[in-house]
C-alpha positions as MATLAB code, in Angstrom:
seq = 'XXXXXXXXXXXXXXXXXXXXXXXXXXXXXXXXXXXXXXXXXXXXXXXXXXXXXXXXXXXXXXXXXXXXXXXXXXXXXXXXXXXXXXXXXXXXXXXXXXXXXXXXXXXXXXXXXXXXXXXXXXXXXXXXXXXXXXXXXXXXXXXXXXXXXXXXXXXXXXXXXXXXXXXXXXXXXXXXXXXXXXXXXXXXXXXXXXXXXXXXXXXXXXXXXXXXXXXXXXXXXXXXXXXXXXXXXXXXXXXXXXXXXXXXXXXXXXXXXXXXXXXXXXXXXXXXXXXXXXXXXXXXXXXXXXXXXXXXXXXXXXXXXXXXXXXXXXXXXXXXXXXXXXXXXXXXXXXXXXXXXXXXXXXXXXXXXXXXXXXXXXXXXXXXXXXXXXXXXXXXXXXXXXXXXXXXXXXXXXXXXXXXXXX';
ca = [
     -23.356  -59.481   24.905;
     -23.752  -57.312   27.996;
     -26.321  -58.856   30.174;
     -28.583  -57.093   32.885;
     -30.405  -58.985   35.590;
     -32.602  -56.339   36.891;
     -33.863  -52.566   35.664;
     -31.603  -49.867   37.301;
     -33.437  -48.410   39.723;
     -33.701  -44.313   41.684;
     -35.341  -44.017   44.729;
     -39.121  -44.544   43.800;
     -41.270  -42.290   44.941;
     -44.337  -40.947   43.293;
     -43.851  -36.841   44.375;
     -47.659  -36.431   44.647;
     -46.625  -32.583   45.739;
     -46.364  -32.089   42.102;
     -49.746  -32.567   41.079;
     -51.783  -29.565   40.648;
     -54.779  -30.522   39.470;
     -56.807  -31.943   41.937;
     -59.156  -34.114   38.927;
     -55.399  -36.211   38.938;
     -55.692  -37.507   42.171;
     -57.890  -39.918   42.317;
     -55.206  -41.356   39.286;
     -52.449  -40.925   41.451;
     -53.649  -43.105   43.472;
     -54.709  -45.815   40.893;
     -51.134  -45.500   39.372;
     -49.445  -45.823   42.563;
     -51.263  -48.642   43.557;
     -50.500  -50.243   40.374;
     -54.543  -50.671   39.228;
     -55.369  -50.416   35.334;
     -56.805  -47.016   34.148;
     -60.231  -46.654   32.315;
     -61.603  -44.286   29.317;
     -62.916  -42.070   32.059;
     -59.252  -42.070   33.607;
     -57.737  -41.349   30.106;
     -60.186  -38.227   29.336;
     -58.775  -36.677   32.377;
     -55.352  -37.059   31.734;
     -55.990  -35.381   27.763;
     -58.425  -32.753   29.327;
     -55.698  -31.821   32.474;
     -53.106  -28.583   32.153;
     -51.305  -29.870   34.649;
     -48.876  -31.256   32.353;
     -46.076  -31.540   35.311;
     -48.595  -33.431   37.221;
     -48.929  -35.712   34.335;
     -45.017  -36.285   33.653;
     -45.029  -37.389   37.405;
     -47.198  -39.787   37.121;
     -46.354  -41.273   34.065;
     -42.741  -41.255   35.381;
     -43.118  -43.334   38.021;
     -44.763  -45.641   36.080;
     -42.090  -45.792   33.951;
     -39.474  -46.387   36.366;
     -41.605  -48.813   38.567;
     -41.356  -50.806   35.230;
     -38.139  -49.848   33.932;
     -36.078  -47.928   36.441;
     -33.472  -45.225   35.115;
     -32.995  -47.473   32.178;
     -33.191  -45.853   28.794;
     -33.232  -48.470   25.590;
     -31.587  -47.756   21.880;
     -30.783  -49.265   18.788;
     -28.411  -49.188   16.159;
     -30.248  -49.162   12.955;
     -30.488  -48.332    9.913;
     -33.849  -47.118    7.778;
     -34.137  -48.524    4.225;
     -37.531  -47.682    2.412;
     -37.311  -49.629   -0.810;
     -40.260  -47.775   -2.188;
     -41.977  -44.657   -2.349;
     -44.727  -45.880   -4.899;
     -48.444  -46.301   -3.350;
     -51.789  -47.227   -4.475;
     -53.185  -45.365   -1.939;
     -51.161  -41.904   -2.854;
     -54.273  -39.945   -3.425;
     -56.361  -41.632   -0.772;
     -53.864  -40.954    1.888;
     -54.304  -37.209    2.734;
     -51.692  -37.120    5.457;
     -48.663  -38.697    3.765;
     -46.101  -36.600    2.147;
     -43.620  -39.924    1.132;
     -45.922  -41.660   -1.637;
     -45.533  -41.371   -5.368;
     -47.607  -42.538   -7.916;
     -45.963  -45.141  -10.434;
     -45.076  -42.686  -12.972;
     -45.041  -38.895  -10.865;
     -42.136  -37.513  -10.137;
     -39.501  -38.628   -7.787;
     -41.147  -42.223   -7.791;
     -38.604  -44.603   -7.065;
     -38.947  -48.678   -7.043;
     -34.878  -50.052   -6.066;
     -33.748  -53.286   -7.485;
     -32.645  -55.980   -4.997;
     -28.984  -54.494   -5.827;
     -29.757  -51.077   -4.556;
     -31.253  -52.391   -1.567;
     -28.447  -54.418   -0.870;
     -25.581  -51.581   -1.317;
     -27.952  -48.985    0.858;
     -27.760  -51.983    3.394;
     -23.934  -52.718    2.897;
     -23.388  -49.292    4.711;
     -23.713  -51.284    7.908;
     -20.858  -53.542    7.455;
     -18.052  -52.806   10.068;
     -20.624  -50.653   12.202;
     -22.439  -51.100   15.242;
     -25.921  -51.951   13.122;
     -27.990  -54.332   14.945;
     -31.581  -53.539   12.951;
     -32.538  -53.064    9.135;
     -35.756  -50.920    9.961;
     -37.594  -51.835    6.465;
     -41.097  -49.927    5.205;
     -42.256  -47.986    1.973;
     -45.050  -48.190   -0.106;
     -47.694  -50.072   -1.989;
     -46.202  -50.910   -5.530;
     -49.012  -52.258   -7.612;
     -46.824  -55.359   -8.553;
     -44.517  -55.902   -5.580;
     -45.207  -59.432   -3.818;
     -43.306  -62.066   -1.829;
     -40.616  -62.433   -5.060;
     -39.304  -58.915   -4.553;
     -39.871  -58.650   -0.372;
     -39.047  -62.652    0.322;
     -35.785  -62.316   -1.768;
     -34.594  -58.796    0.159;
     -34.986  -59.848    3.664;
     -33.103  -63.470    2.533;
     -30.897  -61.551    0.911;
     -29.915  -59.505    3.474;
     -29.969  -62.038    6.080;
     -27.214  -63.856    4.142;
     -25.274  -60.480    3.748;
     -25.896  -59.344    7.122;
     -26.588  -62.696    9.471;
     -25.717  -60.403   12.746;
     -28.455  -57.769   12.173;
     -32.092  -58.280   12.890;
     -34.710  -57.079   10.318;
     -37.757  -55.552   11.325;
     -40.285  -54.970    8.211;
     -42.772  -54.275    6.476;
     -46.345  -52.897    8.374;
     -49.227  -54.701    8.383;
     -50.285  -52.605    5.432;
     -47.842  -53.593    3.669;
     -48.123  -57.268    4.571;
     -51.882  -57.642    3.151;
     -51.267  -55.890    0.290;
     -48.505  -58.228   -0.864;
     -51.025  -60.876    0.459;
     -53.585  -59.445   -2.334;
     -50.693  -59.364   -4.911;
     -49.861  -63.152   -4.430;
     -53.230  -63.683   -3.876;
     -52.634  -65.596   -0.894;
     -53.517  -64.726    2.563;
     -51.390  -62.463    5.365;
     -50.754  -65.461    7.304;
     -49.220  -67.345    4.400;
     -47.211  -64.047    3.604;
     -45.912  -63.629    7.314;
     -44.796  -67.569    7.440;
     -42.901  -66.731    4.367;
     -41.176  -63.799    5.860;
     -40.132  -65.597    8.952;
     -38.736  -68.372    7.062;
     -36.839  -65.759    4.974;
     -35.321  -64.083    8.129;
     -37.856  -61.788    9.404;
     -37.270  -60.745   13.091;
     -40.345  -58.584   13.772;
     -42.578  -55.738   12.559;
     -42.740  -51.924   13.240;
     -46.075  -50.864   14.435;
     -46.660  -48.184   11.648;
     -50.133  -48.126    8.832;
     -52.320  -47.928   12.854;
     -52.742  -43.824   12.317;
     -55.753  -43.556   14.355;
     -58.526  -47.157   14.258;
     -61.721  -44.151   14.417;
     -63.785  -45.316   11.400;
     -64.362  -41.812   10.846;
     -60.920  -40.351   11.005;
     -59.682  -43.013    8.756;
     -62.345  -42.072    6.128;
     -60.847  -38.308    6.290;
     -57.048  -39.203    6.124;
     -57.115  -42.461    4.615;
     -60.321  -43.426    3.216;
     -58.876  -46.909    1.542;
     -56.231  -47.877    3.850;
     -56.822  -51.125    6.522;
     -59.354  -50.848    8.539;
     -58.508  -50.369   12.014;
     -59.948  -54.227   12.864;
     -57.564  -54.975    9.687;
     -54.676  -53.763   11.373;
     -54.937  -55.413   14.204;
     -56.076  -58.931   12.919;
     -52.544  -58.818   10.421;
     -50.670  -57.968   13.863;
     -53.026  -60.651   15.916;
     -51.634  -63.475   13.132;
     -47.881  -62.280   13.460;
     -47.824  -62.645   17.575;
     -49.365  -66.320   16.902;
     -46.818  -66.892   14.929;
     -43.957  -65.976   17.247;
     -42.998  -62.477   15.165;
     -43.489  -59.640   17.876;
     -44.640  -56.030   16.834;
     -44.544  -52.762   17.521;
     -47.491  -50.581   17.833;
     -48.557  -46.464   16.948;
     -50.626  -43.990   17.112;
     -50.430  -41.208   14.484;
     -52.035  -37.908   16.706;
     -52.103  -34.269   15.875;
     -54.807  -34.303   12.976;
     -58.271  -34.270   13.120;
     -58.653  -36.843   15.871;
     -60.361  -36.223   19.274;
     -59.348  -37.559   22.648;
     -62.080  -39.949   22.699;
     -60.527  -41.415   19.227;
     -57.215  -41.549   20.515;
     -58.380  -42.942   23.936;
     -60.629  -46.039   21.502;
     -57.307  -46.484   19.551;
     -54.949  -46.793   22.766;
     -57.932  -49.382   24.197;
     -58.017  -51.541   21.256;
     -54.140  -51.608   21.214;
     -54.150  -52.629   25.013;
     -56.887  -55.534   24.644;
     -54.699  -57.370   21.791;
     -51.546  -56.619   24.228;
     -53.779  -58.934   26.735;
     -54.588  -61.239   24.124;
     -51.342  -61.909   22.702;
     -48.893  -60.173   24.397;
     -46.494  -59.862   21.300;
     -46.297  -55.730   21.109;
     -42.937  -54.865   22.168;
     -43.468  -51.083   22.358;
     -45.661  -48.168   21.960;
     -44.876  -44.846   19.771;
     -46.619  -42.058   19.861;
     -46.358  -40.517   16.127;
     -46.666  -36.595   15.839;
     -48.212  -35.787   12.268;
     -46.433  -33.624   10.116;
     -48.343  -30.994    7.521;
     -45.931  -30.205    5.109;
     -45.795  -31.463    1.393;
     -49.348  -33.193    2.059;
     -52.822  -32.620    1.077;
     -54.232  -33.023    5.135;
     -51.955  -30.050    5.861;
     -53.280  -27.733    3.510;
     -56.914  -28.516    4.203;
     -56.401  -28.010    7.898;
     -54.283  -24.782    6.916;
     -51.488  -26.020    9.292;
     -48.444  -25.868    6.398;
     -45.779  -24.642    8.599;
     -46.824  -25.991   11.745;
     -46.019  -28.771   14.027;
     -47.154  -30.653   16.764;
     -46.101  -28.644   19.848;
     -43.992  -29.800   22.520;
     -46.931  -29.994   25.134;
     -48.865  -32.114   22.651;
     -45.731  -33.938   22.014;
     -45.122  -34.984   26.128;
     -48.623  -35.514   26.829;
     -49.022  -38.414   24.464;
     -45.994  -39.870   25.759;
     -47.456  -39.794   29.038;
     -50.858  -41.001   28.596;
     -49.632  -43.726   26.415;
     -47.307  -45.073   29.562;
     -49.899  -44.521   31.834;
     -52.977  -46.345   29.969;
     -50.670  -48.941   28.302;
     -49.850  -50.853   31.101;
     -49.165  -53.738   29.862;
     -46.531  -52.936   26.827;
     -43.592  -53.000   28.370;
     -41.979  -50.162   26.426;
     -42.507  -46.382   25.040;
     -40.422  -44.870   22.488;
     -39.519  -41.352   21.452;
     -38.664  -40.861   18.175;
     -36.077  -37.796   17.957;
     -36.528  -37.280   13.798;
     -40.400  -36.576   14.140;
     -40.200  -34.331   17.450;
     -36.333  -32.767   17.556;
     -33.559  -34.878   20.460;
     -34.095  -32.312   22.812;
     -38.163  -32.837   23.191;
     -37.021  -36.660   23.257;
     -34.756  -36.025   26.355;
     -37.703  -34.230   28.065;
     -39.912  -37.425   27.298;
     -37.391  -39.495   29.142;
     -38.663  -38.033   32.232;
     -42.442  -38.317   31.196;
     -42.558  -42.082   30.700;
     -40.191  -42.923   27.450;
     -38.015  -45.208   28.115;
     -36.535  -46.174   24.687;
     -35.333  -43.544   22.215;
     -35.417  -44.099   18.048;
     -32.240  -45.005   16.881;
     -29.465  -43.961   14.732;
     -31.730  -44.331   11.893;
     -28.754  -43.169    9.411;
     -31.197  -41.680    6.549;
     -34.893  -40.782    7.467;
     -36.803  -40.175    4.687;
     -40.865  -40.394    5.108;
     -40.997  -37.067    8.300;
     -38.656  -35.639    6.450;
     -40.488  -35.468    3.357;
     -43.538  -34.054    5.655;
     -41.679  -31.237    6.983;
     -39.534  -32.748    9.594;
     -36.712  -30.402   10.522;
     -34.452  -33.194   12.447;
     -31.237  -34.396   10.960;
     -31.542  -37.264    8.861;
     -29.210  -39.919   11.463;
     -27.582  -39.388   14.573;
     -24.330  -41.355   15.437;
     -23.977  -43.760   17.885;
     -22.515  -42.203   20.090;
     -24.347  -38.759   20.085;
     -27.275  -41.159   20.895;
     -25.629  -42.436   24.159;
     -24.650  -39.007   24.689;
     -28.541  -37.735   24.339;
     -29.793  -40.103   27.006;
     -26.674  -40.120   29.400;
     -27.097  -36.060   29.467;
     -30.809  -36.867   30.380;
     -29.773  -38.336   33.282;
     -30.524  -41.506   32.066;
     -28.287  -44.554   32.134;
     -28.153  -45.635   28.163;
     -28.851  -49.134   27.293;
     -28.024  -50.656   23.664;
     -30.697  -53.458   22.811;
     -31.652  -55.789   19.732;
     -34.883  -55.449   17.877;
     -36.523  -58.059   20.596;
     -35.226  -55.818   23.619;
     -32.452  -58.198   24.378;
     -29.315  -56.183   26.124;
     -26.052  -55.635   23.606;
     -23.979  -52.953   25.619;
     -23.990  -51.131   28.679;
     -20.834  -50.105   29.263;
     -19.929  -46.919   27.111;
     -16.828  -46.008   28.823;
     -14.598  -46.066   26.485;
     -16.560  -44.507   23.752;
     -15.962  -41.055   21.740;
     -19.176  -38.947   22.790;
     -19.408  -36.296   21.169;
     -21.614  -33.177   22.251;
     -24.682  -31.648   20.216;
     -24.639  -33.962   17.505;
     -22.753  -35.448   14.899;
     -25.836  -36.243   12.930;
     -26.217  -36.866    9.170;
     -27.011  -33.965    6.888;
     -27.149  -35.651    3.356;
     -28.837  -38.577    1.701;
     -27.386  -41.099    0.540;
     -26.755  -41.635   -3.496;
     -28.154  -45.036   -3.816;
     -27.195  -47.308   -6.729;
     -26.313  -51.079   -8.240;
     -22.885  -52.369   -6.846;
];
């Protein structure tokens, strides 16, 4: 293991010449002065057009915490199952089957394990594990995968299963999340993503996914996994029918657990996706995206107003690796990883390759001007020396899935 004492720092200087908009500068100087931002703060930053202004800020931010440091992972995605109670509740999501529609798909520990066996003899550090709700899937089925692959894979870390997914497998069993999450650990669970958050507005969650956690529900399952030593990421799924003001109550209520426990590792920013979904239709936005200036001004005001998560990622399959290099300079500093097969964007319209190669990935960020960093799931250093690696240019990315069946 590579280890780094300090972040690698430029010359930091917040360019205050580049702010335009004269309703940032009474931010500026919070941010350079290092004081926390409030709601009124955040409405600013979504109402401002001085997106340049913005990046600036948020970029020394970024660097005062992280320097010219830029994290990634070697993973690899494995979504077990597409099959979800909540299919037709779930207006946004384009991955979910019902039990018996087409395309469902439930694998057997077997499949699971030969998806997974792709990562022997490769760099793969992370099993990056989340699907559906299947009506009868519990701790048998999710306890005996992540042992399983522990056993097979004893080097890689496994982050799993959202906090969704953990209390419905606590209503399954019939037992409570806690007792589900102790289970997991014991079974070899390193930590969780931060996905099932969407957006906590009572209101917006009735329109896009009327019987999913609350937003209090979310946070509570997330709350018990930082008490019990398994760290978390956290989201925030924006481009719907949200407002500011909901996004601003979502990144609060993410930032006062942060103080509470301190157990999120790092904040993404997810940019919703309108194809193959009901949401998309109603809104009339089939065919659409996010754009890029939505895109960079979430990554911004989430480094700005989340001061005290330590990291923000961009992930390349939802917003394309060239608006992911641009976020490096607009407060990311950590970058999804190889992923090897995305499947739930995709499914929504996402236009992104479905992996990118290891080192195309330390390619993306070194030609960023960044200085690439290879980390674990719990942001420990692997690598930073990449000298003697193949990199190639524009891509080397993965076009096809992969035809997944029993060894």
């Amino acid at each position: 293991m590579t280890e780094t004492t300090a972040p690698l720092l430029s010359p930091l200087e917040l360019h205050a010449d580049r702010i335009s908009d004269p309703a940032l500068q009474p931010i500026a100087r919070k941010v350079a002065a290092g004081e926390r931002l409030d709601a009124l703060d955040a409405r600013a930053l979504y109402a401002t057009s001085d997106l340049i202004g913005l990046g600036t800020l948020a970029d020394f931010a970024n660097r005062r915490q992280n320097g010219d440091r830029v994290w990634f992972s070697a993973n690899q995605h494995i979504n077990p199952t597409n099959v979800c109670i909540l299919r037709n509740t779930c207006t946004f999501c384009s991955f979910a089957r019902m039990p018996k529609e087409e395309g469902a798909y439930t694998r057997s520990l077997e499949e699971v394990y030969h998806e997974a066996a792709q990562a022997t003899g490769t760099p793969t550090r992370e099993f990056h594990i989340v699907g559906g709700l299947a009506p009868k899937l519990g701790m048998d089925y999710y306890g005996e995968m992540i042992r399983g692959l522990k056993a097979r894979h004893p080097e890689v870390h496994i982050k799993a299963l959202t906090a969704v997914e953990i209390a419905h497998i606590a209503r399954v069993d019939k037992i409570t999340p806690r007792e589900v999450l102790i289970a997991l650990k014991d079974a070899g669970l390193t930590s969780m993503p931060g996905g099932g958050a969407e957006v906590f507005s009572t209101a917006v969650r009735a329109t896009i996914a009327e019987r999913k956690l609350t937003g209090d529900e979310w946070l509570a399952v997330h709350r018990e996994a930082h008490l019990l030593g398994i760290p978390s990421n956290c989201t925030m799924l924006y481009g719907h029918v949200e407002t500011a003001d909901d996004r601003i109550e979502h990144l609060t209520a993410l930032r006062a657990l942060q103080d509470e426990t301190g157990g999120f590792l790092t904040y993404i920013p997810l940019a919703y996706h309108p194809e193959n979904n009901e949401l998309g239709e109603e809104l009339g936005r089939v065919g659409t995206a996010t754009t890029g200036y939505e895109d960079l001004k979430n990554i911004a005001i989430g480094r700005l107003f989340l001061d005290n998560i330590p990291h923000v990622k961009t992930h390349w399959p939802m917003v394309t690796p060239f608006m992911s290099q641009i976020a490096l300079a607009f407060g990311c500093d950590d970058v999804e990883g190889t992923v090897v097969f995305e499947r739930i964007y995709h499914d929504a319209g996402a236009t992104t390759e479905l992996g990118m190669s290891y080192g195309a990935l330390v390619g993306l960020i070194r030609d960023a001007g960044k200085v690439p960093m290879e980390r674990n799931s719990l942001y420990e250093p692997v690598r930073s020396d990449f000298s003697e690696l193949d990199i190639p240019r524009g891509g080397d990315v993965r076009r096809t899935l992969p035809v997944v069946h029993a060894a």
